[in-house]
N, C-alpha and C positions, 0 to 999 in steps of 0.2 A: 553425433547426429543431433544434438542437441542446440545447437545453433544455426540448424538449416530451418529456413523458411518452407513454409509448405502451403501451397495454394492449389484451392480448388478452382478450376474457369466449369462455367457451366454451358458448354456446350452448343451452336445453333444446330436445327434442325435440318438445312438444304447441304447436299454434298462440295458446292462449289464454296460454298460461305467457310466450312469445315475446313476445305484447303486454305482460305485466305486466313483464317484464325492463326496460321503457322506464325505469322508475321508478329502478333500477339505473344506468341510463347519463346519465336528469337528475341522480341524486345525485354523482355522480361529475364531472359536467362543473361541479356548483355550485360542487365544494372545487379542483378543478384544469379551469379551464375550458379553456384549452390542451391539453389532453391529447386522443389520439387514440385513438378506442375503435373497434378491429375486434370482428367477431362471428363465431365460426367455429360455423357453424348448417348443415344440413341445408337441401338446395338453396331446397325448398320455401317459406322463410322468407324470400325473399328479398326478395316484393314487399310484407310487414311491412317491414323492415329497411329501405325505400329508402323509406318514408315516416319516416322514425323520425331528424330532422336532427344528432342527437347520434352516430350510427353513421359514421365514417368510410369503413371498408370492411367488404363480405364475403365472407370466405372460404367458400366449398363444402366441408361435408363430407362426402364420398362413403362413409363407411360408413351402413348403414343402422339404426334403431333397434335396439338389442341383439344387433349384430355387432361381435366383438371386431376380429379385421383387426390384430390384433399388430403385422406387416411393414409394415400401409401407414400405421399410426400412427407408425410408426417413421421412415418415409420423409418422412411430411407432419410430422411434428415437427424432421426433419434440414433438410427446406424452410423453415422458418417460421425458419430462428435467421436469414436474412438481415435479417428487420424490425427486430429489437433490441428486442424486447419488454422492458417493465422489470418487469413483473408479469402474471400471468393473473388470473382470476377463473373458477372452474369453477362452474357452477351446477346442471349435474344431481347426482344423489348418491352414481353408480356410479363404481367402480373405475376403467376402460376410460376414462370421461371427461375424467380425471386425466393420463393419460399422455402427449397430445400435449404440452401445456405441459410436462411432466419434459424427452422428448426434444427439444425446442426449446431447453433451457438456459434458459429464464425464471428469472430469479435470483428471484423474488418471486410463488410459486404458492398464491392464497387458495380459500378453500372450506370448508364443514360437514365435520366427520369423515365422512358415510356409510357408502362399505362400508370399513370402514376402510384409511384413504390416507395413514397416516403413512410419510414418507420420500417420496411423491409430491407431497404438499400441504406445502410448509416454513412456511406461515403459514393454521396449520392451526384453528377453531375449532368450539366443542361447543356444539350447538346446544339452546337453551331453549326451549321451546314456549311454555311459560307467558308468557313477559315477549315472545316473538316470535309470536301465534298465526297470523298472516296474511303470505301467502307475498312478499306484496312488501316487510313488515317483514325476512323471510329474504333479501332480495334487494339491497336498501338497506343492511344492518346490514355489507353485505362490503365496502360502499365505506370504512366508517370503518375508521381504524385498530382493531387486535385490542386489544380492555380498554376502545374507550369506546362506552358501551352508551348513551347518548342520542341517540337515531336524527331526524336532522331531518325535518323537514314532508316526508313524501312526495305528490312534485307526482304527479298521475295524468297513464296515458297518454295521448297526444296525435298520433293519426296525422293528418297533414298532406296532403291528396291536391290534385293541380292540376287547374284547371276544364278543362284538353285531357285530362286523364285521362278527366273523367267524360263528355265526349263521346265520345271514341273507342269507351268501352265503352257507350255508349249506342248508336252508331252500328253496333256489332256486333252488340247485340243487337236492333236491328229496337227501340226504344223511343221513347216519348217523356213528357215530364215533366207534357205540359199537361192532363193529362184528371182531376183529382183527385188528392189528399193519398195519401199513398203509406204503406202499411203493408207493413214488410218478416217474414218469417214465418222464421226459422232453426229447422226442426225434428229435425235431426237432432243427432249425439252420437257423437264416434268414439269416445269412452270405452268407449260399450255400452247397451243399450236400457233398463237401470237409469235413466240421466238422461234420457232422453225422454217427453215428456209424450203421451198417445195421440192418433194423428190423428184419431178421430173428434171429439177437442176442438177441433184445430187447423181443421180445416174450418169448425166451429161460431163458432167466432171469425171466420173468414174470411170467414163467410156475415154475420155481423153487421156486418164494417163494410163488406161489398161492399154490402150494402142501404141505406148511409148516404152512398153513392158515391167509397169510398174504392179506389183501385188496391191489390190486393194480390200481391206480391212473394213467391215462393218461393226461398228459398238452401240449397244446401247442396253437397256433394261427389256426383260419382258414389254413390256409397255411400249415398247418401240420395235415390236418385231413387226408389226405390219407395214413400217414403214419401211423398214431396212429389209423386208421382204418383195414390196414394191419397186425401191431401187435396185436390187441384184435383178428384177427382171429384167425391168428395161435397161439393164446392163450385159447383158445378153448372158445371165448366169453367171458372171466370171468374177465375182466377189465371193470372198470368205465372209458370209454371215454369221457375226458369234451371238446377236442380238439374244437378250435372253438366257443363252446356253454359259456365261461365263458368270462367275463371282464378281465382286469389285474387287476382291486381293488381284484374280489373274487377269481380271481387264489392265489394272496399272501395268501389271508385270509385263503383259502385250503389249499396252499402250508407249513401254519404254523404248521397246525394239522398232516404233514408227520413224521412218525418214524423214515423215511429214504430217502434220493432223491438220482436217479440214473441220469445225464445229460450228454450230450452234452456240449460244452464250446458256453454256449448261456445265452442271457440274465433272463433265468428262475435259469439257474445256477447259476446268481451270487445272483438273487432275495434269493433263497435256500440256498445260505451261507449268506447270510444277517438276515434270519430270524434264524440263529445257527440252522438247522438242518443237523444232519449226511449225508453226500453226500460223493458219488464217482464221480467225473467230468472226462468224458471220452475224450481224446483230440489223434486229426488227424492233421489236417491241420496249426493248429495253436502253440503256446508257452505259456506252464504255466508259464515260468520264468516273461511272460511280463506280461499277464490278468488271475494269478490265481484264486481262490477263497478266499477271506480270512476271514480261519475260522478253527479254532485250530480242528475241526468237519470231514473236510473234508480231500481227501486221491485222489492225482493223479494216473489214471492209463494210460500210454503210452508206445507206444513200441519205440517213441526215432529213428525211422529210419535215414538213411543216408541221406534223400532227405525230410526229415520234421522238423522244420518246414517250410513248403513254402507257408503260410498265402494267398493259391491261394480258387477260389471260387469254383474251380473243380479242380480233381484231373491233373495236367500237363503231369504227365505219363501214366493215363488211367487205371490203377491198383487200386488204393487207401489202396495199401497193409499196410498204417501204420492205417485205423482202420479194413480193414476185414480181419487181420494177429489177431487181439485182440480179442481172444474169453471170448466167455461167462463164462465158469469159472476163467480166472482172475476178472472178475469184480466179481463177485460173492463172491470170495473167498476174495477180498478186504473190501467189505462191510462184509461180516461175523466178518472178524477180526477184523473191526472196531466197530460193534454192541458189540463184546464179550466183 
C-alpha cells in the first residue's frame, strides 16, 4: 500500500452536483487507477457515494451548508493528517471549503481560484468558462495536471444499485413491479420554484399515461410533499406518492426500476440519468448547456426564452413564462418519441 496515491476531493453540497462529481473520480481512477479517493461530503450524500465504486471512503462533514465552524475545521483537518493524504481536490468555490485540506497538511491542495484561496489552494487554477462551459468539464479538468488543458472522454455517471436494494425498498414501500410500465414524476427543486415546472402540468401528464395503464411514481423530499400532493389529486388519486416517506438510498433503488423519469433539473434528475433510465428533464430557470443530464437516454425540453436562462430562485419578472409557456404535450410527445 505504500505506493498508492491517496486523495482527498472535498465534496459539493447540492445532490445533482454530487452525482456529476462521479465524472471526476472515473477521470482520475483512468490516469492512477490504484489510487484511493475519499469524499469528505455532507452526510446526506452518502447513499450517492456508496453506489459510486471508484469512492473508497466517506468522511461526514458535520458542518452544515454555509457554516464556517473555524474550530471544528480545524479539529477535523488536525484528524484527517493520519490518512497521508498526498493531495486534495476542492470542488466547491468558497473560501471555508478550502481549509480542512490546509489544516490537514495535504502537501498538494487543487481547485478553481473562487473566493480567492491563494495560500489555501498551492495548486491553484483560473478558471475559463469559454473552453470549460459545462461543470463536469470543471470537474474533470482538476484531475489533469495544471497547464494540460486536453480534457479526456468524460465517461458519464453511473450509479450501481444491488437487486436486495431494490427489494428491501420495495418491500418498505408496500410496492410492487408487476402491474404496468412505470413512469417516475420528480417534481420538485430545492433550488427554488424558478425550476419547477407547474403541477397542473404534472398531473396532465400523469393523467395521460395512467390512461394508457402506466404506474405512476411521485419523488421527491419532504419539501415537495405539497406539490406531489397536489398532483395526485388532480390525478384523480391514482399515483403512488413516496414524497417525503422514502430515504435517498430507496428513492435510487426505486428510481432504478423506472421505465421512464419525467424531471425537473434537480438532483433526482441527474440521480435518473445516472441510473441510464429514459428521462425528459424539463428546464426553466436554468442551462442545460452547463448541468445537463448525461445520458445518451435522455431528451431536453425548453422553450429557450429571451430572459432564460437567469439561474434566479424565483422568477425576476413574476411570469415564469419559460416553464408555464411549456405544455404538457410537448413533454409528452418528447418522451413518446423517445420510448418509440
Amino acid at each position: 500500500m505504500s505506493g498508492t496515491r491517496r486523495i482527498l476531493i472535498v465534496g459539493p453540497s447540492w445532490a445533482g452536483d454530487m452525482v456529476m462529481a462521479q465524472t471526476l473520480f472515473t477521470a482520475i481512477k483512468a490516469r492512477q487507477p490504484d489510487a484511493e479517493i475519499d469524499v469528505l461530503a455532507p452526510g446526506w450524500s452518502r447513499p450517492l457515494l456508496k453506489h459510486m465504486p471508484e469512492v473508497h471512503q466517506m468522511i461526514d462533514m458535520p458542518l452544515g451548508h454555509g457554516r464556517l465552524g473555524l474550530s471544528e475545521r480545524w479539529r477535523m483537518g488536525r484528524a484527517l493528517r493520519a490518512n497521508g493524504y498526498d493531495q486534495a481536490i476542492v470542488l466547491p468555490n468558497s473560501l471555508k471549503s478550502a481549509l480542512i485540506p490546509l489544516f490537514a497538511d495535504i502537501p498538494k491542495r487543487t481547485g478553481w481560484v473562487g473566493e480567492m484561496r491563494y495560500g489555501l489552494l498551492n495548486d491553484i487554477r483560473r478558471l475559463d468558462k469559454q473552453r470549460l462551459p459545462m461543470m463536469v468539464q470543471r470537474f474533470v479538468a482538476l484531475a489533469l495536471p495544471s497547464g494540460e488543458e486536453a480534457l479526456p472522454e468524460i465517461e458519464p455517471p453511473r450509479l450501481t444499485v444491488r437487486p436486495e436494494e431494490v427489494e428491501k425498498a420495495l418491500e418498505a414501500m408496500g410496492l410492487q413491479r408487476e402491474k404496468g410500465p412505470i413512469l417516475a414524476l420528480c417534481p420538485g427543486a430545492e433550488f427554488g420554484p424558478a425550476k419547477r415546472w407547474p403541477e397542473p402540468f404534472y398531473a396532465e401528464v400523469a393523467r395521460y399515461y395512467i390512461d394508457q395503464g402506466w404506474q405512476v411514481w411521485l419523488f421527491g423530499s419532504e419539501k415537495d410533499a405539497c406539490v406531489c400532493a397536489e398532483i395526485n389529486s388532480q390525478s384523480r388519486s391514482s399515483c403512488v406518492d413516496m414524497s417525503g416517506q422514502t430515504s435517498l438510498q430507496q428513492a435510487v433503488a426505486l428510481l432504478s426500476l423506472s421505465d421512464a423519469v419525467i424531471s425537473n433539473d434537480s438532483g433526482l434528475m441527474h440521480v435518473a440519468a445516472a441510473l441510464q433510465r429514459p428521462l425528459v428533464a424539463v428546464y426553466g430557470s436554468t442551462d442545460p448547456g452547463f448541468t445537463p443530464p448525461l445520458n445518451s437516454k435522455a431528451r431536453i425540453v425548453r422553450l429557450g426564452l429571451e430572459c432564460s436562462p437567469c439561474f434566479k430562485r424565483q422568477c425576476p419578472l413574476g411570469h415564469l413564462n419559460c416553464l408555464r409557456q411549456l405544455t404538457p404535450s410537448q413533454v409528452t410527445e418528447t418522451l413518446d418519441r423517445l420510448l418509440a
